[in-house]
C-alpha positions in Angstrom: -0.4 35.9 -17.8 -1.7 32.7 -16.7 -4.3 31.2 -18.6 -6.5 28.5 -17.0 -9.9 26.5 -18.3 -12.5 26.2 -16.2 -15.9 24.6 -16.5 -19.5 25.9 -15.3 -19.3 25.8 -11.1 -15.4 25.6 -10.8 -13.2 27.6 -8.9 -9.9 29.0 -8.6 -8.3 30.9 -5.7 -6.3 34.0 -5.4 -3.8 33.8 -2.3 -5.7 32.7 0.3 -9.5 34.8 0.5 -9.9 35.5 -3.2 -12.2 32.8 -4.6 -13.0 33.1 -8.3 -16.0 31.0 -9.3 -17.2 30.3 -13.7 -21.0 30.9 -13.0 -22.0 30.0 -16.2 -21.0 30.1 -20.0 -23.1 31.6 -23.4 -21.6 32.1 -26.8 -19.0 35.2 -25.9 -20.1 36.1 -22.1 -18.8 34.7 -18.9 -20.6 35.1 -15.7 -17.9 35.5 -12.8 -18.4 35.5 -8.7 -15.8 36.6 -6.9 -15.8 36.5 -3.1 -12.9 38.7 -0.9 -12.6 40.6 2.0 -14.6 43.3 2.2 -11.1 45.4 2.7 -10.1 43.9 -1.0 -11.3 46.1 -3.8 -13.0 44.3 -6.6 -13.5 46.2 -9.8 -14.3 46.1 -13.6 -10.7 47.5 -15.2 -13.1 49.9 -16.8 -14.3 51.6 -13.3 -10.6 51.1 -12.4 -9.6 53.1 -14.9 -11.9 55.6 -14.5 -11.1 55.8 -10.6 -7.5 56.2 -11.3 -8.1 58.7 -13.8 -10.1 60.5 -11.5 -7.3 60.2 -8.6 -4.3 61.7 -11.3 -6.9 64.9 -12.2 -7.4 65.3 -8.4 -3.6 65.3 -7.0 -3.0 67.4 -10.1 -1.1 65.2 -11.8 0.4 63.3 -9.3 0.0 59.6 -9.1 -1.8 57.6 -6.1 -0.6 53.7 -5.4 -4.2 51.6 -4.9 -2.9 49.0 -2.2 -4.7 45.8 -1.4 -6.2 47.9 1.6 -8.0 50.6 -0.8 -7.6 54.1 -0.2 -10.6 56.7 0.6 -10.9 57.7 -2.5 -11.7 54.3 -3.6 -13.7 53.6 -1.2 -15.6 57.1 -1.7 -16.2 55.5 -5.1 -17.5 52.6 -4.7 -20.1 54.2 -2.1 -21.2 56.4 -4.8 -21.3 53.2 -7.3 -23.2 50.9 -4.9 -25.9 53.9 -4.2 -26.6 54.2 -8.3 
């Protein structure tokens, strides 16, 4: 794991298109903005989780590779989380 400090406004970059910017800074929270390609999924690891979960149950056991490209299925959920 790298581990970086980073002060209120600064940045780092993922490759090339994957900006990661410290909005600002209270007692425990961090505010994060993260701007990609639209074709780069962006999740909580919580909704991750749940997605990945929820591809196992539906190949019936089976496991599904996410790529960098996002398949339909996460892309079918994360419709249905942007129209909550």
């Amino acid at each position: 794991m790298l581990v970086l400090t980073r002060k209120t406004n600064q940045s780092i970059m993922i490759g090339d298109d994957v900006e990661v910017c410290v909005l600002a800074v209270s007692r425990d929270k961090i505010r994060l903005g993260i701007t990609a390609p639209r074709e780069v999924p962006v999740f909580r690891k919580e909704v991750y989780a749940s997605i990945k979960e929820e591809q196992v149950s539906a190949d019936g056991g089976a496991t599904k590779q996410v790529d960098g490209g996002a398949t339909k299925q996460v892309e079918k959920a994360l419709d249905e989380l942007s129209n909550d």
